[in-house]
N, C-alpha and C positions, 0 to 999 in steps of 0.2 A: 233621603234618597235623591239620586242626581240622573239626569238624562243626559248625554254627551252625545250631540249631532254633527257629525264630521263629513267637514266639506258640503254642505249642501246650496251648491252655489250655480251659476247659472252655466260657470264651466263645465261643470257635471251635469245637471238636471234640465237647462234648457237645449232644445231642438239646434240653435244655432251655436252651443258650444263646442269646444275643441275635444271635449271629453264625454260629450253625450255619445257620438257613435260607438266609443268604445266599451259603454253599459249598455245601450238600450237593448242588446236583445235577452240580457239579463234581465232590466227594469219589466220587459215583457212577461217576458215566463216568469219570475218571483212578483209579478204583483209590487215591486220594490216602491215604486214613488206613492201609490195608492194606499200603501202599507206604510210608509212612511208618515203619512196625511191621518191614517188612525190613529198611527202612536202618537205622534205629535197634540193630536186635538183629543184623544183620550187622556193622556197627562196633564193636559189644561183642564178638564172637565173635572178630572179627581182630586184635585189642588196638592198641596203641600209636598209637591215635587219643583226642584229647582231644575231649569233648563238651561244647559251649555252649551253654545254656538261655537264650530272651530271654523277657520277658514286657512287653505293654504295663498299665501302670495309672494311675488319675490319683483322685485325692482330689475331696472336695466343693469343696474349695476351688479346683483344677485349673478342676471343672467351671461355677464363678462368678465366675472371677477375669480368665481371658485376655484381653486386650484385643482380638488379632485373631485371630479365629477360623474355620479353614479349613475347606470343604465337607465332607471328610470326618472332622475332629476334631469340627464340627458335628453331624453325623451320632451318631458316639459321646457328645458331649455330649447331644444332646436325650434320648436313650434310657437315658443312664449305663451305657452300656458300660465293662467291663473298670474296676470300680469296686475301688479298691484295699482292699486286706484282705479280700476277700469269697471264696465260691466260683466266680466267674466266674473270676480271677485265679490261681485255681490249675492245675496240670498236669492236663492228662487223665489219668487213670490207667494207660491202654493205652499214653501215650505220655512217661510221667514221668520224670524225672531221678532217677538211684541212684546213694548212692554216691561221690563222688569228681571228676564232673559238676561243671562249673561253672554258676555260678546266676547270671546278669549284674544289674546293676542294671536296675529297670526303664527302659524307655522311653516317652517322651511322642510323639515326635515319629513320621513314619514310619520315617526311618532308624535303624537300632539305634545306631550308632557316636556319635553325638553324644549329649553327658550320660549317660552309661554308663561301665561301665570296659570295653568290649568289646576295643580298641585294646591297651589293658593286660594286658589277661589274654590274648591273641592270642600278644602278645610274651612274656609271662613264661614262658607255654607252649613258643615259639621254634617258631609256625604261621607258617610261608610262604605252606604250597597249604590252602585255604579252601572247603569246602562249605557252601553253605547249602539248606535247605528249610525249608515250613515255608508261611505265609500271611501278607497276600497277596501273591501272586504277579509283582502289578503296583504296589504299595504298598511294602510293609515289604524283600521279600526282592529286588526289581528294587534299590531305592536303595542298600539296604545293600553289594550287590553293588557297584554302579556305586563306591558310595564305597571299598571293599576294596582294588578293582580301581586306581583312583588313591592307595593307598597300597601301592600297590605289593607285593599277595598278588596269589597266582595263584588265579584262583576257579572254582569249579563249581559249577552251579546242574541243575537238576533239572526232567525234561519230565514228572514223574507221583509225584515227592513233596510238589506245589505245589499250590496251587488258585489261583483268582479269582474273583469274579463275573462275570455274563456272559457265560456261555455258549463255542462253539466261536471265534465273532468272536475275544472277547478273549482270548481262549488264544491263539490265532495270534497279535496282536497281542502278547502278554505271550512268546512263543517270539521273535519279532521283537527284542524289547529284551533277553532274556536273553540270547540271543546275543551282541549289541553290547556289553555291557559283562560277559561272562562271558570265559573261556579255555578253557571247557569248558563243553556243553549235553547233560545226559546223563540216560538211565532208569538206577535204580537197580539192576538187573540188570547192566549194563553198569558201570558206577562199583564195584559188588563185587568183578565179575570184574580191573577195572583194579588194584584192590588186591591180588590175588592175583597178578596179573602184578609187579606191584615187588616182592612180598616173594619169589616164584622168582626 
């Protein structure tokens, strides 16, 4: 089994990133980064789970070179978001990789899986069943998912280790799609105890 944590970087999770106001009043009401911090330190405690780190970054050159460029890469562009080599682009502290952790190439794109070795290190690992968390919710960790899920992992995705923009609407809407292309929609209370159920 494999945990895939997307984006958890200071872009997103720290107070002075460019990407925290646009969660935090999610990270609030879902308990998201506190929720994140169990799952994370509950998968370390039960072992023989492999942990996957993703990050998005993109160069100057990223940010002046693409020829078509989408609403939300747009969005990152104008602002230089998740500007590679900087401190935007490193791990939260609360929620950073130790250790033995794999550290994926970054991604440009929403979905993790393309231009990465995500697919690679899945398999060298010999990951079947596939959790992801992590942001966003309707972005990076919906696609990724959907894409897992047509290569044939069985996936689990998360009702309170996730965020998105948007309020209650999108959450529903982003529970709507996790479903559709997960095999499992679960709080991470519940996906701990699932772990405790297969290893009795």
């Amino acid at each position: 089994m494999g945990l895939l944590l997307v984006d958890l970087v200071n872009e997103n999770f720290s107070e002075d990133g460019k990407g925290y106001a646009i969660y935090a009043p999610e990270y609030e009401r879902l308990g998201t980064i506190d929720h994140l911090k169990k799952l994370i330190a509950g998968v370390r405690q039960r072992g023989n789970i492999s942990l996957f780190y993703s990050t998005t970054a993109f160069t100057d050159e990223d940010y002046s070179s693409w020829k078509h460029v989408s609403g939300i890469h747009r969005q990152m562009f104008d602002n230089r978001m998740f500007r590679a080599g900087t401190w935007s682009t490193e791990f939260h502290e609360d929620l950073a990789p130790q250790p033995g952790d794999v550290i994926l190439a970054p991604h440009k794109g929403i979905d993790v899986f393309p231009h990465t070795d995500l697919d690679a290190q899945l398999r060298r690992h010999g990951v079947e069943y596939l959790a992801i968390a992590g942001v966003s919710g309707i972005m990076a960790v919906e696609s990724t998912a959907r894409t897992a899920m047509e290569r044939g992992y069985h996936v689990t995705t998360f009702t309170d280790a996730i965020a998105a923009p948007g309020g209650l609407v999108t959450y529903q809407a982003m529970m709507r799609g996790l479903n559709m292309v997960s095999h499992s929609v679960v709080g991470v209370d519940d996906f701990l105890a699932s772990l405790d159920e297969s290893a009795a």
